[in-house]
N, C-alpha and C positions, 0 to 999 in steps of 0.2 A: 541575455535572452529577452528581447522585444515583444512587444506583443501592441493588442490594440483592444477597444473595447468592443465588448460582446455582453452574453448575459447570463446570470445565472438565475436558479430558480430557486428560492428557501424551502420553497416547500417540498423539493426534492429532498434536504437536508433535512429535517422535521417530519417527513412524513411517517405512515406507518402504523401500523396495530400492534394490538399483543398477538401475541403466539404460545403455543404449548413449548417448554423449555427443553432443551435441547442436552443429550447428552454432554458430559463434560468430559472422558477421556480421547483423547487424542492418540491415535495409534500410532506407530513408527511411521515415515515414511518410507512407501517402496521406493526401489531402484531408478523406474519409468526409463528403462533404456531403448524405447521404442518399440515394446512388444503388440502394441497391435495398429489395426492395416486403417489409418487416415484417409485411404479412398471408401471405405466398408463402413467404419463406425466413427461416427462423432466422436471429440472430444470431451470426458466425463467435467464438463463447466456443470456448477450449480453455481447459480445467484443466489448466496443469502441473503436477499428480499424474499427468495419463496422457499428457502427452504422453512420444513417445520410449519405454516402455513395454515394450518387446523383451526385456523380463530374463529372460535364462539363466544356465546356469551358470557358461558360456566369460564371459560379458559380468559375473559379479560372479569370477569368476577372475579376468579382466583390469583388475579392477579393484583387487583384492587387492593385485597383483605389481604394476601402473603406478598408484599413487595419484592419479595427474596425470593419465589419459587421454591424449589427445591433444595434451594443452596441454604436452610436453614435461618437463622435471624439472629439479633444481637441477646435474645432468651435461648437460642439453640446453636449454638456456632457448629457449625463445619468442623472445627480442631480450633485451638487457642490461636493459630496465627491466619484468623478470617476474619476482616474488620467490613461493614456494612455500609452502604454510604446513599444516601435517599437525601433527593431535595426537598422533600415533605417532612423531613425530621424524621421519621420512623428509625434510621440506623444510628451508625455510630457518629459520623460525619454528614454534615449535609452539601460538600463540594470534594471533588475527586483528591485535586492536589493536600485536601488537609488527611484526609485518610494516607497520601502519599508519605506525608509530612512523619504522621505518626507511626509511623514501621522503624521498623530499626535497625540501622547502619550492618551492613554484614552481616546479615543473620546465617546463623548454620544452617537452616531450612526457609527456604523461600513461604512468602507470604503473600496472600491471596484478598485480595478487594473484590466484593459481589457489589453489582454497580446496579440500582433499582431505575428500572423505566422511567423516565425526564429528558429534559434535556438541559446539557449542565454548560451556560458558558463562561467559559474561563478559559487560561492557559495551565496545562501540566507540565512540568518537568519531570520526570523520574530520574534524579542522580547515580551518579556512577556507584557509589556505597547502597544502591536500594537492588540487593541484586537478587533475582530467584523471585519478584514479584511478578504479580498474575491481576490484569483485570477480565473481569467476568462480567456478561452482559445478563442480568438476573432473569429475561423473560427467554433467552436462546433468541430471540430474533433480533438482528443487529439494526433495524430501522427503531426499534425502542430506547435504546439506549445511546446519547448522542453526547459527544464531548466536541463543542463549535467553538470556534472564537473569529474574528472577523480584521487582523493586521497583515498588511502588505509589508513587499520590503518597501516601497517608499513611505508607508506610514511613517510620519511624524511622531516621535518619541517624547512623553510629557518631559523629558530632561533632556531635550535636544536632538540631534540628530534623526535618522531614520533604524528602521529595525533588520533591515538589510535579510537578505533573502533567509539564513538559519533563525535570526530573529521573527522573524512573523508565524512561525510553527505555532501550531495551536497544541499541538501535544510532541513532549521533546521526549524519547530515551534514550536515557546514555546509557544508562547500566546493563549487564549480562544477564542470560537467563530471564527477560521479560520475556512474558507468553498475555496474547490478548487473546479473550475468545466473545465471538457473536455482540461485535458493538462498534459503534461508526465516531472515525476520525472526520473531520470537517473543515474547513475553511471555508467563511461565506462570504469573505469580501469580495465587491464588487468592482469591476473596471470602470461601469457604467454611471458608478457612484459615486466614480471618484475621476472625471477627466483631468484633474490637476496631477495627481500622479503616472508618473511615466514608469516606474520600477515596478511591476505588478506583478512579482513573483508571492506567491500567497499558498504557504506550507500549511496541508492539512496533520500531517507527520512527519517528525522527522528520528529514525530511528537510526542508532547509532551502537549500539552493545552487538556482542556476538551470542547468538545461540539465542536469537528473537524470534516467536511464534506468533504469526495471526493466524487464526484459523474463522473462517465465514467473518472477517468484518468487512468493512466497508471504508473507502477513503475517497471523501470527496471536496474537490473543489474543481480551479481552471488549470493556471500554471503551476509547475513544478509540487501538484498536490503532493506525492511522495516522495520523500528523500529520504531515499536508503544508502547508508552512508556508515563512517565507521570514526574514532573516536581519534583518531591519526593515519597517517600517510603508511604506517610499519604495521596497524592492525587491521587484519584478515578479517574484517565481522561477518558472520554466517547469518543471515536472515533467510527465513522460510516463512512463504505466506499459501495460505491452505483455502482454496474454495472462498478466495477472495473477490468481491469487487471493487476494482478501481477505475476513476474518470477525471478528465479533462481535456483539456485542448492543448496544452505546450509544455513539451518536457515534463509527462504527467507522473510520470517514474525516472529516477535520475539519483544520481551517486556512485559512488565506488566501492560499497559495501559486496560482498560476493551472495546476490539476493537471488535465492531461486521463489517463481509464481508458479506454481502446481495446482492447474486446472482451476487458473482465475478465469474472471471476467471483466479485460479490460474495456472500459467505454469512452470514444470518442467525444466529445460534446462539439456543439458549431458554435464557429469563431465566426464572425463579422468582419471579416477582412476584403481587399482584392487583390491578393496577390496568392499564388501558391509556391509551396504548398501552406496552407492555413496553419500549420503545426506540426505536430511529432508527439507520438506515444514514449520514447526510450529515449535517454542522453546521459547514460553511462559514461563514467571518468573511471575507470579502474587503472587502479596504479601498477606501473608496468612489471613490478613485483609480481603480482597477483596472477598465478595462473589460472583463477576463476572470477568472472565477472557475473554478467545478468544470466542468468537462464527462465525463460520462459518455455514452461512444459504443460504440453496439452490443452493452453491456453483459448479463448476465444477472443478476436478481436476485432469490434464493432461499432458502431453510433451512428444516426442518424443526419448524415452528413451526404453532401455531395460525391459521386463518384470519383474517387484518384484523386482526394482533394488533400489529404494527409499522408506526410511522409511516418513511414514506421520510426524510425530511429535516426539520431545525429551524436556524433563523437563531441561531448564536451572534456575540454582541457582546463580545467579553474586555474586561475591564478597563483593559488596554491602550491598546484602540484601540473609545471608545464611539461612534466616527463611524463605523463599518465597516459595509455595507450589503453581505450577505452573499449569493454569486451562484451558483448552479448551473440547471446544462441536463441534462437527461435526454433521448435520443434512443433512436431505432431497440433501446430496449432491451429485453428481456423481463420482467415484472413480476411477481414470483410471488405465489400466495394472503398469502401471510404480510403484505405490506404492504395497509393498509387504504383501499382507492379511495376512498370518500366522504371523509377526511378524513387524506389522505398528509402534510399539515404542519402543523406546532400551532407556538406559540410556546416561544422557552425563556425569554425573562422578559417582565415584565409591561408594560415599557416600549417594547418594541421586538416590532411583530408580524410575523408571517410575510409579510404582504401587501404589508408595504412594502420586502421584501428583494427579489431578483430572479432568482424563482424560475420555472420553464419546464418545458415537456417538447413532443418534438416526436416523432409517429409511433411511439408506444411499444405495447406489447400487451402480453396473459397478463392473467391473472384481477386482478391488482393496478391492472392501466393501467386499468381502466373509468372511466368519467368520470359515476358516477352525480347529481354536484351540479358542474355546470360552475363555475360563480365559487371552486371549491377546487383546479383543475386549471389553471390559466394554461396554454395552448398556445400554441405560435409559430406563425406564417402561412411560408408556403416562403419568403417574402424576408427575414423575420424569423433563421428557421435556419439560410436563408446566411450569417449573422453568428456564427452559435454553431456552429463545427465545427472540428476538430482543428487543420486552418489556419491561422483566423486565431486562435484561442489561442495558435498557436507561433510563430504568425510567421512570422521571417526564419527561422529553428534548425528546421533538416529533423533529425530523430535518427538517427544513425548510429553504429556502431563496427565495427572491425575491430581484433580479437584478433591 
């Protein structure tokens, strides 16, 4: 996946206020098998940048003085398996991955990290043994709480080699049962900072367990920011991300993981390029197993980009896995200028075309959904899209948590 340079902005990453803290249960999710009319009513998008939104002074005082909000403190825990983690020293840990460190393998009941307003750079791991863990963004607004690191795949590795594109993740999970709520994944390296590297794929996330929740966070970088993805070729991982936002410019969601976005907000960022199309939102690899790949429901998707300059989506084959027959549905979503209706999917290599992946959209709109050359738009029939919706993606695993 090629790319060139462009730009990004830190201050996008860093930005941000307090906010009054945001409830912590997460209800099931519903069905979304298309019950209401996308020419009538928007798609229910909320950007966690505004949700919860209330900031005053009392609310960044109290924020000051209780690092932890409501989620109690290292004098008031939550329940015994709540450990606290502040760059200020106020908690138990003062960096995400040693709070990670200190859980414990298997636990019968998942354990819960309150993450206080900073911003923390490092790389996380959460291993496959750290399962049923929860991070928590302590103020509810995900522009507070930041976990950034700043390696490409062609970064330079202090023991040699490069860190290739799973390496450069600034936050990895492997493990099952991870739930994030209201806090932002990152990757800030730069293209422009680095014209000696040519391999500029630069992971904000890469999630890999089954039964993974974000609910209002945030994932930002350029290329390939999110990888959702799964821990082998034979596991199914069920990821659900809730009233997310996500951005960049090339393959900014991508993997084979079975990932539904339920009324995110995907954002385009501009490339610096001359050639189109400049990018691609989607480059699902789903493994030809897999009868459920990407689903995007009720989605919005936008950026301040030239008209018809960005393709929706490309069929990636990894080297891995060159049987993967890669699967996404696009629904009830909003389509902005920036992506190009006549021709929303190109191929990424020469062996493998877009047309024979399994590729869909059902009742989508905005200037991007036009369908000016039908045989480039594959649409689903209503019995068709009762097969592709959040449901039967997830199955039996309704999402829920309770803090």
């Amino acid at each position: 996946m090629s790319s060139s340079p462009g730009s990004f902005a830190r201050r996008q990453v860093l930005a941000g206020g307090m906010a009054v803290a945001a409830g912590v249960l997460l209800a099931p999710a519903a069905a979304l098998a298309g019950t209401s009319d996308p020419d009538t009513e928007a798609p229910d998008v909320q950007d966690p940048t505004t949700q919860g939104s209330a900031t005053n002074d009392a609310a960044a005082s109290g924020a000051r003085t209780r690092p932890f909000g409501r989620h109690g403190s290292p004098a008031h825990r939550l329940h015994e398996r709540t450990l606290y983690v502040d760059a200020q020293g106020r908690g138990d840990h003062t960096t995400v991955q040693a709070a990670v460190d200190a859980t414990p393998d298997g636990p019968e009941r998942g354990w819960t990290l309150v993450i206080a307003a900073g911003t923390y750079r490092e790389t996380v791991t959460v291993a496959r043994a750290k399962t049923g863990l929860a991070f928590v963004g302590a103020t509810g607004d995900p522009r507070d709480v930041t976990i950034v690191y700043g390696n490409a795949s062609g970064t330079p590795k202090p023991d040699g080699g490069t860190y290739g594109t799973s390496g450069s993740a600034t936050t990895t999970v492997q493990a099952d049962g991870f739930t994030a709520l209201r806090l932002t994944f990152a990757n800030d390296w730069l293209r422009a900072d680095h014209p000696e590297v040519t391999a500029t794929q630069a992971v904000a996330a890469k999630v890999m367990g089954d039964r993974s929740v974000f609910d209002g966070c945030r994932f930002l970088g350029h290329q390939d920011t999110l990888y959702a993805d799964t821990v082998g070729l034979a596991a199914f991982a069920r990821q659900y991300y809730r009233h997310c936002h996500i951005e960049g410019d090339v393959d900014f969601v991508f993997g084979r993981a079975t990932a539904v976005f339920d009324r995110c907000a995907l954002e385009i960022l501009p490339r610096e390029v001359t050639f189109r199309p400049y990018g691609y939102v989607f480059a699902p690899s789903t493994a030809a197993a897999n009868p459920h790949g990407f689903l995007a429901a009720r989605c919005a998707i936008n950026g301040a980009v030239p008209d018809a300059s960005y393709g929706l989506a490309r069929p990636w084959r990894p080297g891995s896995d060159p049987t993967a027959v890669p699967m996404l549905t696009v629904r009830e979503t909003r389509i902005g200028p920036g992506i190009d209706p006549a021709t929303p999917y190109v191929d990424m290599s020469s062996g493998y075309h877009w047309q024979d992946a399994r590729f869909a959209e059902y009742r989508n709109f905005g200037p991007g959904a036009a369908i000016p050359v039908p045989e480039k738009r594959p649409q689903l029939t209503p019995a068709q899209a009762a097969e592709r919706t959040v449901r039967t993606h997830l199955g039996d695993w309704r999402p829920s948590i309770e803090i």
